[in-house]
N, C-alpha and C positions, 0 to 999 in steps of 0.2 A: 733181346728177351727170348725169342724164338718162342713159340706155340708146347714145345716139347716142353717147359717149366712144368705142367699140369704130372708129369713123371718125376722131376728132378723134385719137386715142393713140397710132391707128398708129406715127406717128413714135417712140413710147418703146418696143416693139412689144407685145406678145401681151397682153392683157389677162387678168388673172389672177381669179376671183371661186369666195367661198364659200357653200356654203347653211348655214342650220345649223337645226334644228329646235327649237320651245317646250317645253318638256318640260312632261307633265305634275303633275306634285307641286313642293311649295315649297324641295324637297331637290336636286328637279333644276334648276329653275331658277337658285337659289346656284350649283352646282356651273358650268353653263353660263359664268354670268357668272366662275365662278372660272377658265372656259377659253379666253374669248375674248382675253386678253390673249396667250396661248401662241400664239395662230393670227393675232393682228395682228403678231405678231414676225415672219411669215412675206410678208408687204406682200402681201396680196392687195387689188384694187382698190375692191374693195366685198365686201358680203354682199348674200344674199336669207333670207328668214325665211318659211317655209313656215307651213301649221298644219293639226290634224288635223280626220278626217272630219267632219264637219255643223257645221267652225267651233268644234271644241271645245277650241280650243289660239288661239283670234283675239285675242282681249284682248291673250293674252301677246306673242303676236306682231310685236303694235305697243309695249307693251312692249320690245322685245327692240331691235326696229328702231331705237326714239327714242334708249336709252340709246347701241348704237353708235354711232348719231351725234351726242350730247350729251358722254356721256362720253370715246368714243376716238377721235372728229373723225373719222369715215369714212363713208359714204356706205352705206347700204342701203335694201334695197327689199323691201315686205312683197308676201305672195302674194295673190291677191285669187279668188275661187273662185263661182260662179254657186247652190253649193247651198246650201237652206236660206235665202235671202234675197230678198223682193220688191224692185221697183227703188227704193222708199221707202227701204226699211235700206240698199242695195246705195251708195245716196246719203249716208245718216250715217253709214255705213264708211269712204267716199271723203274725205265729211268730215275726219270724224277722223283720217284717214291724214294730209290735207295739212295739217289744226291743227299736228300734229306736228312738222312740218318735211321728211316725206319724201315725195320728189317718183318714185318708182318704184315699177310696181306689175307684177306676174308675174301677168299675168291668163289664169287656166283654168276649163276648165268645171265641173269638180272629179267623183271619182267620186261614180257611188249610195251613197247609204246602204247600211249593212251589214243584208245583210237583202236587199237589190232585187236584179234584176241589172240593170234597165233604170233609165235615168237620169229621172227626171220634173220637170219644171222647176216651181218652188215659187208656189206662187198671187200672180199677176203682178208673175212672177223674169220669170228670162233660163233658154234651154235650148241655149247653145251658147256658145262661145269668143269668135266671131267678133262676137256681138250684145254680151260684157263689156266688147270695146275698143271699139267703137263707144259704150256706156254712158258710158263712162269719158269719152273724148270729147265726148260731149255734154252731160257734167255740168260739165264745167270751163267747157264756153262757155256754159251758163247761167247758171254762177253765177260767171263773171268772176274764177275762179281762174286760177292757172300752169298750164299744161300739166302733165298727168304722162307720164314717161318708162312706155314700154309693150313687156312682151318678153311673147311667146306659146313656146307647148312644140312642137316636132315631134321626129318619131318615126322614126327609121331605121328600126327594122322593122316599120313601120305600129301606130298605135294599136289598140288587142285588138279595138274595137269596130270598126273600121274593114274592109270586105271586103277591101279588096288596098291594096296602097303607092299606087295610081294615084290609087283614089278619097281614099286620106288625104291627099294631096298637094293634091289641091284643095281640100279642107277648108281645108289650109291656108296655100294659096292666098286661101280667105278671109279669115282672120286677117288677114293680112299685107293685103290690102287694105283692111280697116276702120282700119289707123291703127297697128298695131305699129311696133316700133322695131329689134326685132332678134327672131329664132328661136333660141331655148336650147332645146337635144335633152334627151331622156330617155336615159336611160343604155345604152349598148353594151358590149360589148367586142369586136364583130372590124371595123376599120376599114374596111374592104371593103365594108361593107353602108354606113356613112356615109360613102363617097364614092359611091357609085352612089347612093345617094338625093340627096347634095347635088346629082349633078350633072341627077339628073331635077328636083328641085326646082326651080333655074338653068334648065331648059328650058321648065319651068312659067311663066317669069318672074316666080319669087321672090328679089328681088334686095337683101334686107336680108342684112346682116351674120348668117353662123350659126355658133353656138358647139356646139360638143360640151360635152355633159353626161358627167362620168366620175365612177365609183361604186366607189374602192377599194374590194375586199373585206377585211375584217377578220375576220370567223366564215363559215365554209360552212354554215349553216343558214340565215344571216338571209339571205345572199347567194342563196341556191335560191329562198328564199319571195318575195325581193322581184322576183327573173328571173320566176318562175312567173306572179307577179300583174301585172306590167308587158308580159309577153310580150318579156322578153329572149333571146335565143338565148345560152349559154354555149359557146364551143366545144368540139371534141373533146377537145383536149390540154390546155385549162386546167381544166375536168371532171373530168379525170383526176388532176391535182393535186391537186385541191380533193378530189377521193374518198378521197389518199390519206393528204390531213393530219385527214379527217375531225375529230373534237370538239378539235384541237389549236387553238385560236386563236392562236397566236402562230406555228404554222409557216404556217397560214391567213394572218393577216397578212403574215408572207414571200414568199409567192405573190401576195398582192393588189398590194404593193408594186412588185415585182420588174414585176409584168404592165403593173399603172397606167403605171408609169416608161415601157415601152419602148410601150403604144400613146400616152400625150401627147407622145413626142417625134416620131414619125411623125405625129401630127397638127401640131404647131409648124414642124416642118419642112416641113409640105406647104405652109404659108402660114397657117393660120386664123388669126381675128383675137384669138382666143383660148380659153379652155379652162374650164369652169364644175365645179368639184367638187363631190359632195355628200358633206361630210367626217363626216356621220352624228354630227358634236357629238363629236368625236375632235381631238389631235393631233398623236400619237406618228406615226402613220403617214405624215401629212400634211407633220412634216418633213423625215421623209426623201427625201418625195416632190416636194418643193420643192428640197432640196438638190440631187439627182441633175439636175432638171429648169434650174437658176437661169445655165447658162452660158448658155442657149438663149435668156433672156431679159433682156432689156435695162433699163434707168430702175432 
């Protein structure tokens, strides 16, 4: 599949892609697999497959990734994360990744363990983003494997750790010079702050393809917890919805929808080259939000 499709596709346009998470127990995983079918009916171009803190969802994860593309012939790409791993395992991960058959890897730093608040890089790991792609890189030309397709994370409103947007930008700025393929964001919601960041980025001379990351809301709890810990901005007037359907999940999911809908179509129509959901292992919402969005898109 390789990450560079987002250049090759243009012509079919906006490249459409889902995450979806490992779950952890043997009930969520069935169910998972009992969902992915509902979300390939929706043509998204690929998946990505995340996993939890210190790798405790990795196994599944390559799991998850083989079957999409053994079983439902589609192309996915597992997360690959710096903690908890010397370059030794970080090497039999990569391995294993490619045994598989999959050729893409979402390489982050990953956060601290629960428990820290500072990141400490694992007895000789890696302690940065910039030094996983470069890893990645240099393990395929040792060992005379395929290249792997490589997307890194940036942050519209700067990473939490990071002092201001200026110095995260050149963070990553490094990414993207060790060998990335494309920039997928962290999730937003007011479009404003990611186009001023793209366009500082573009002035940075970061000139890989960047996708926006979008985070329908389904419940106003999870939705606060994951803003809070991400350092997402909620605006004023979406806030204010989400206060007033409080514990309703289903008027919550009407707002999240409704929202999703109208900023990816302000993103589609600006040009991007496409749009990265994180469908939280959901569908209901997801179709809706495909249907509203599908004139816009093309193939």
């Amino acid at each position: 599949m390789r990450f560079d499709r987002y250049s090759q596709d243009s012509r079919q346009g906006p490249v459409i892609s889902f995450e979806v998470f490992p779950p952890k127990t043997d009930a969520g995983l069935e169910k998972l697999h009992e969902l992915l079918p509902e979300l390939l009916e929706l043509r998204p171009s690929f998946f990505t497959v995340t996993y939890g803190a210190m790798g405790s969802t990795q196994g599944r994860t390559l799991e998850i990734a083989r079957t999409i593309r053994e079983r439902h012939g589609i192309d996915a790409a597992c997360h690959l994360t710096c903690v908890g791993s010397s370059r030794a395992e970080l090497d039999g991960l990569l391995a294993a990744i490619h045994d598989a058959g999959v050729r893409d890897i979402v390489a982050l730093r990953g956060d601290p363990p629960q428990g820290q608040t500072d990141f400490v890089p694992p007895a000789d790991g890696l302690g940065h983003a910039n030094e996983l792609v470069a890893h990645i890189h240099n393990f395929t030309q040792r060992t005379g494997r395929e290249r792997f397709g490589i997307a890194v994370a940036g942050y519209p409103e700067k990473h939490t750790e990071a002092p201001d947007l200026a110095t995260d930008i050149r963070f990553l700025k490094q990414k993207t010079d060790a060998g990335a393929d494309v920039v997928v964001t962290q999730l937003f919601f007011d479009n404003r702050n990611f186009f001023a960041w793209q366009r500082d980025a573009r002035a940075a001379g970061i000139s890989l393809p960047i996708i926006p990351g979008l985070l329908p809301i389904v419940k106003v709890k999870q939705i606060k917890r994951i803003s809070e810990m991400c350092g997402c901005v909620i605006p004023a007037e979406l806030e204010e919805l989400l206060r007033e359907a409080g514990d309703d999940d289903e008027r919550a999911e009407e707002i999240g929808v409704r929202q999703c809908v109208a900023q990816a179509r302000e993103l589609l129509e600006s040009g991007v080259p496409g749009i990265h959901f994180y469908v939280m292992n959901r569908s209901s919402h997801m179709r809706r939000i495909m249907q509203e969005l599908r004139p816009l898109l093309r193939g």
